[in-house]
C-alpha positions as CSV (number, residue, x, y, z in Angstrom):
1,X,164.9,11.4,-84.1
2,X,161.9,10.3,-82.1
3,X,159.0,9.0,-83.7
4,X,156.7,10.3,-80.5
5,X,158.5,13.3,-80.4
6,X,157.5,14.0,-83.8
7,X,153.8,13.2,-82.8
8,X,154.2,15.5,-80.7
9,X,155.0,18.1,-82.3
10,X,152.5,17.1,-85.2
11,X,149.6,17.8,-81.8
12,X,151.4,21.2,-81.2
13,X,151.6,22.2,-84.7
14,X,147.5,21.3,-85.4
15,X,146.3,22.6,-82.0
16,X,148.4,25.8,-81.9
17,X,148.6,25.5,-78.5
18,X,150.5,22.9,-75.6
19,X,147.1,23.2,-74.2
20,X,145.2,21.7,-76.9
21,X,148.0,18.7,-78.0
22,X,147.9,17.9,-74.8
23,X,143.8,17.1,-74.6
24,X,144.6,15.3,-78.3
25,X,147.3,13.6,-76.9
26,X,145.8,12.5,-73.3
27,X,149.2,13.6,-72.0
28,X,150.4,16.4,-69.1
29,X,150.9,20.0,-71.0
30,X,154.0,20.3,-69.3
31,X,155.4,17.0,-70.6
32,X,153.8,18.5,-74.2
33,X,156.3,21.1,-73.7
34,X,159.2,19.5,-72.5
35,X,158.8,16.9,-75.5
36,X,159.3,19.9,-78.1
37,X,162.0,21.2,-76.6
38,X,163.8,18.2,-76.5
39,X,162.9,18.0,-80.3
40,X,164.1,21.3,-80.9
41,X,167.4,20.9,-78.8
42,X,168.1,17.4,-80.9
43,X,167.4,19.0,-84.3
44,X,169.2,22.1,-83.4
45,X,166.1,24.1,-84.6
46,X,163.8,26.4,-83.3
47,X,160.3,24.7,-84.6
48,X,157.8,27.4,-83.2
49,X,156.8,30.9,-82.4
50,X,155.3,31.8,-78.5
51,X,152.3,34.3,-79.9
52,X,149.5,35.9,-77.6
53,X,147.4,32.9,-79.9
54,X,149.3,30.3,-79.2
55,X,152.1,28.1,-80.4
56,X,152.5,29.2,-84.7
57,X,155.1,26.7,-86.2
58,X,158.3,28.8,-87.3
59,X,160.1,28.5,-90.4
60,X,161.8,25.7,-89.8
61,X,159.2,24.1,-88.2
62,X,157.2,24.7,-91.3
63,X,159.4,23.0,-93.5
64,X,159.4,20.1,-91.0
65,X,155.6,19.6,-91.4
66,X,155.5,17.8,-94.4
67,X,158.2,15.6,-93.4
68,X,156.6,14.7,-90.2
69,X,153.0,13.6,-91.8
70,X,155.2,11.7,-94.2
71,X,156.2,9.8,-91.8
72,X,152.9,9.6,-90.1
73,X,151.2,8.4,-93.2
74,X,154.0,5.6,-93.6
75,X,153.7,3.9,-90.1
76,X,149.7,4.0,-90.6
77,X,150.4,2.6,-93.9
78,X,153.0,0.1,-91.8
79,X,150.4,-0.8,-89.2
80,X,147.5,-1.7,-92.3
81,X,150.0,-3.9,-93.7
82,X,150.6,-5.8,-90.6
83,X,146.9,-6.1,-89.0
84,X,145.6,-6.9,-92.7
85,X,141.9,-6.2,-94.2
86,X,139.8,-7.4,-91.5
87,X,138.0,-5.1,-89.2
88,X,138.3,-1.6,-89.0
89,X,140.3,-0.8,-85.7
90,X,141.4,2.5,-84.2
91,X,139.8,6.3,-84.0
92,X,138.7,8.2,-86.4
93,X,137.2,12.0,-86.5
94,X,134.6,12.7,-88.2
95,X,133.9,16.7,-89.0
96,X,130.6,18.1,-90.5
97,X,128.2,20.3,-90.4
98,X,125.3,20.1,-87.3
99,X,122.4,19.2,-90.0
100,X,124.2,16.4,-91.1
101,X,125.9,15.2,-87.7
102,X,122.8,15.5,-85.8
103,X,120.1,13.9,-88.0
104,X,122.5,11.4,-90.9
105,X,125.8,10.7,-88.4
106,X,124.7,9.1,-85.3
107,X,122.7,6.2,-86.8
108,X,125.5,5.7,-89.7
109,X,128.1,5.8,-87.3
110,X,125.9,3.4,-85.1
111,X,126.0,0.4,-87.8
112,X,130.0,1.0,-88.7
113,X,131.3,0.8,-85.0
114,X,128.2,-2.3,-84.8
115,X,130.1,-3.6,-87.6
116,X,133.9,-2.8,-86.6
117,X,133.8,-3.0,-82.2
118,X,137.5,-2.0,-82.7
119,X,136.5,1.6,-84.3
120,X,136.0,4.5,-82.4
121,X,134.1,7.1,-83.8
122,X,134.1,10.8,-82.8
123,X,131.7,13.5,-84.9
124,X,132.5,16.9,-84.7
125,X,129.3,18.7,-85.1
126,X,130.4,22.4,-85.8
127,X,128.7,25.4,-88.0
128,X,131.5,26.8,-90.0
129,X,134.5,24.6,-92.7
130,X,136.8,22.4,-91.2
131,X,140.7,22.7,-91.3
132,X,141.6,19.1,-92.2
133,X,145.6,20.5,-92.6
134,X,145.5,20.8,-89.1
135,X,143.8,17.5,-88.3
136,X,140.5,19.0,-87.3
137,X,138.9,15.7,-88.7
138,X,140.4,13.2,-90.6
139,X,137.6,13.6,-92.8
140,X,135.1,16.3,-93.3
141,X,131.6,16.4,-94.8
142,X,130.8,19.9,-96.2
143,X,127.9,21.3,-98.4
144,X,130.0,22.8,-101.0
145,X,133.8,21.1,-102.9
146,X,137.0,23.4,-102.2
147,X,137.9,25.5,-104.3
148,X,141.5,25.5,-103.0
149,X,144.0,23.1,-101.8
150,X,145.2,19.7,-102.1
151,X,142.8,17.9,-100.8
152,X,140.6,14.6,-101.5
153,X,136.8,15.4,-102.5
154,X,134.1,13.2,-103.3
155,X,130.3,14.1,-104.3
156,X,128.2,12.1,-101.5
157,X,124.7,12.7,-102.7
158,X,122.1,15.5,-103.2
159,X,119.5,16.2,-100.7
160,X,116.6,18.5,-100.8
161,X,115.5,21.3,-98.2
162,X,111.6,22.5,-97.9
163,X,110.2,25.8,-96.3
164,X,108.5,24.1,-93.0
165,X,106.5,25.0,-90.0
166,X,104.7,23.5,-86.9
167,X,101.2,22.0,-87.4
168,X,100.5,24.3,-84.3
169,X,102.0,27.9,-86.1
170,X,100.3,27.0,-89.1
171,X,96.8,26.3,-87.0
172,X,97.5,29.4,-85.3
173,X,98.2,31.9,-88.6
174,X,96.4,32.8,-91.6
175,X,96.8,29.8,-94.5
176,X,99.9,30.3,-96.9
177,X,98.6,29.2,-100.5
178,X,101.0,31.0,-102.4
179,X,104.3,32.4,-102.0
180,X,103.0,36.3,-101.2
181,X,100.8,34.7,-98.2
182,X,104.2,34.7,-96.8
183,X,104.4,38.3,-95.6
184,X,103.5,38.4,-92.2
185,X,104.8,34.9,-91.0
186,X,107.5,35.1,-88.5
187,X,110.6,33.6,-90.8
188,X,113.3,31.5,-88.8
189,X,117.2,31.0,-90.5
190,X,120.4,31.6,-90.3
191,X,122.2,34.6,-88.2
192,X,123.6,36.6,-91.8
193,X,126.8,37.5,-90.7
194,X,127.4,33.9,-89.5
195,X,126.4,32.0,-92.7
196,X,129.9,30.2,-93.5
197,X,129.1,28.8,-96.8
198,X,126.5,30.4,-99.7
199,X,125.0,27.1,-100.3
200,X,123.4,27.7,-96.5
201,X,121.7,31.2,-97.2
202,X,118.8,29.5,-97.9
203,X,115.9,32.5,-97.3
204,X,116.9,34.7,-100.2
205,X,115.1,32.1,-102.2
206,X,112.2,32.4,-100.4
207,X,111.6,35.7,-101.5
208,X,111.7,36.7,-97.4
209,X,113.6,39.9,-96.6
210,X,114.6,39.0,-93.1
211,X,114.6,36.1,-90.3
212,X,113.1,37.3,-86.9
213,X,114.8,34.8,-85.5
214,X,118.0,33.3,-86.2
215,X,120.7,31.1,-84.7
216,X,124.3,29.8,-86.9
217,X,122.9,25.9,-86.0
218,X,120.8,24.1,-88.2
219,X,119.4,22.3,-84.7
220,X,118.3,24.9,-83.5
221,X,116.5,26.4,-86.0
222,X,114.8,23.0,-86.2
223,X,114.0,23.4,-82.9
224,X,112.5,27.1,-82.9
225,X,110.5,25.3,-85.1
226,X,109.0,22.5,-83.6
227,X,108.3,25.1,-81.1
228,X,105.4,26.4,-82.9
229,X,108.2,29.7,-83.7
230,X,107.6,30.1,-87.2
231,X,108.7,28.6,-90.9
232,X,111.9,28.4,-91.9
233,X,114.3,26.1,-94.5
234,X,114.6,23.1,-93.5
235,X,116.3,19.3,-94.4
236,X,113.9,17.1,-95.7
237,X,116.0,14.2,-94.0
238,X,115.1,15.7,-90.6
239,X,111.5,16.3,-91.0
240,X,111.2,12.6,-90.1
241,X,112.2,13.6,-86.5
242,X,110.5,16.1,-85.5
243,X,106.4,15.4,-85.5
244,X,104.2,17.9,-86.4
245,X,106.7,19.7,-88.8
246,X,105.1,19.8,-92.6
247,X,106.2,20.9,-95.4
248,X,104.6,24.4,-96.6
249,X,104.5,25.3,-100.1
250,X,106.6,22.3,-101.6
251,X,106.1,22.3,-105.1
252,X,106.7,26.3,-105.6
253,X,109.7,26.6,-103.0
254,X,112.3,23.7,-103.0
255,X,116.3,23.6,-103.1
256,X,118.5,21.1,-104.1
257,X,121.8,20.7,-102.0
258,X,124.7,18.7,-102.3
259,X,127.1,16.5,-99.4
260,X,130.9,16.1,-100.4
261,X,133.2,14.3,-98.6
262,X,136.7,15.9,-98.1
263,X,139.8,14.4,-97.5
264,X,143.7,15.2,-96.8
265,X,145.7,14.3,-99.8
266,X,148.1,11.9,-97.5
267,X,145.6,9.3,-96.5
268,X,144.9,8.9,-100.6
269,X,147.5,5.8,-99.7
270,X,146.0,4.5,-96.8
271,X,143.8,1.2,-97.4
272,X,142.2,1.9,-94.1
273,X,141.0,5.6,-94.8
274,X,140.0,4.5,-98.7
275,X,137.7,1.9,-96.2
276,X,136.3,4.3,-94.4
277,X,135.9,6.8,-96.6
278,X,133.9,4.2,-98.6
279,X,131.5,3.3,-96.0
280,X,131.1,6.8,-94.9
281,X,129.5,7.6,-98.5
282,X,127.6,4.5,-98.7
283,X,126.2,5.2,-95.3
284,X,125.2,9.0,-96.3
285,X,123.5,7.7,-99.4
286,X,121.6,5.6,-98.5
287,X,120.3,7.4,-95.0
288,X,119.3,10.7,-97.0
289,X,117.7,8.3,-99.2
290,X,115.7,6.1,-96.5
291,X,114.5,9.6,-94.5
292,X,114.0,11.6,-97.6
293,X,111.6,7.9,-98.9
294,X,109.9,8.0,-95.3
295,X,108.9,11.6,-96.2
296,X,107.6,11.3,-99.7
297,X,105.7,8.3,-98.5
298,X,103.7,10.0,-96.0
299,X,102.9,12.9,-99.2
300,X,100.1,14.9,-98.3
301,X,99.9,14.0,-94.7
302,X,103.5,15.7,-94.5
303,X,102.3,18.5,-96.4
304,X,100.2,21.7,-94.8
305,X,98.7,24.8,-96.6
């Protein structure tokens, strides 16, 4: 059996689609799909199911799986041996949510491939949980531990969230000295139906009955409020980037939230992942820290009633 036949069909089986191992791959589709049938004709098997979805592995594909990312795992694990514990070399995927990917990942991810020129980075900003069983990411950051499966999880650091608005809205509207001053602001958050985790439905604690305007992306809720839009939850780590945001109502409305890192199970082996991993949390903790410090620093000038 073929080692990149097997990688192949590892793409296939993650992707559900020739389409998709193929852009993973960097190969021709066609040449995906020739590859798995000639893996299919050698193992005398049929390893997946043509659906209007895509490609679903079939039974005995499924009980191939494991044996495949066994085998994956061992020639990483083969290659770390060989290359030894100097620099970090190779790609890795990075999953989390677009709070933490747009304001904490691109300046920790700056100083790691600064530190390693043989890494490649890639962060996969995306509003909903990640499937690391299908190689999403090889490693996920998410706002709340799994509750199910085999997987690797790791309590990053807590981080706190703030009602906020524009220096401009609040010029604009009557002041907001108490919580019930809060009827009759415009409230900005999160589309209801798209909230993928409770730890994100942040306006219920606000006391506010409904968002005015909404959008699944953390971004662009930040955005709508830069834009003089109206107040709405927001990370106190990105407050730091966007002048003329304060904080409204600090010490009566404030959340506590929490990053975890989430891993497969397989790379629990892998001296190279355990490296990453490590700098990954270091990184996190120390950026919510810095940005959250730059923030309580500035105190009252950061803060508008």
């Amino acid at each position: 059996m073929d080692w990149d036949d097997l990688r192949i069909f590892l793409a296939v089986a993650r992707e559900d689609s020739l389409s998709g191992a193929s852009r993973r791959l960097g190969i021709d589709a066609s040449t995906v799909g020739r590859r798995v049938a000639r893996l299919e004709s050698t193992l005398g098997a049929k390893l997946f199911v043509k659906t209007p979805q895509g490609y679903a592995l079939a039974p005995e594909g499924e009980r191939l799986l494991p044996h495949a990312e066994s085998a994956e795992a061992a020639l990483s694990g083969a290659r770390e041996a060989l290359s030894g514990p100097g620099d970090l070399t190779g790609q890795i995927r990075i999953g989390a949510p677009d709070g933490c990917a747009n304001y904490l990942l691109p300046q920790i991810c700056a100083r790691l491939c600064a530190d390693h020129p043989g890494l490649e980075v890639q962060i996969v900003a995306l509003p909903r949980v990640f499937n690391l069983s299908r190689r999403e990411a090889d490693m996920a950051i998410a706002v709340s531990q799994p509750q199910t499966g085999r997987l690797i999880t790791q309590r990053l650091t807590d981080y706190q969230l703030h009602l906020a608005a524009h220096e401009d809205y609040l010029t604009r509207h009557p002041p907001i000295r108490a919580r019930e001053d809060l009827r009759g602001h415009r409230m900005i958050g999160y589309i209801p139906d798209m909230i993928f985790d409770r730890e994100l439905d942040y306006l219920t604690e606000t006391g506010a009955e409904w968002a005015q305007l909404t959008s699944n992306s953390v971004s662009v809720q930040m955005q709508a409020i830069r834009a003089g839009a109206g107040l709405g939850i927001v990370h106190d780590f990105a407050i730091p980037f966007c002048p003329g945001v304060r904080r409204v109502l600090s010490h009566e409305i404030s959340l506590t939230r929490s990053f975890w890192l989430i891993r497969h199970p397989d790379d629990r082996r892998s001296q190279r992942m355990n490296r990453l991993a490590d700098a990954l949390a270091l990184g996190i903790r120390t950026e919510v820290a810095r940005l959250q410090g730059l923030l309580h620093e500035k105190g009252s000038t950061q803060e508008r009633t």
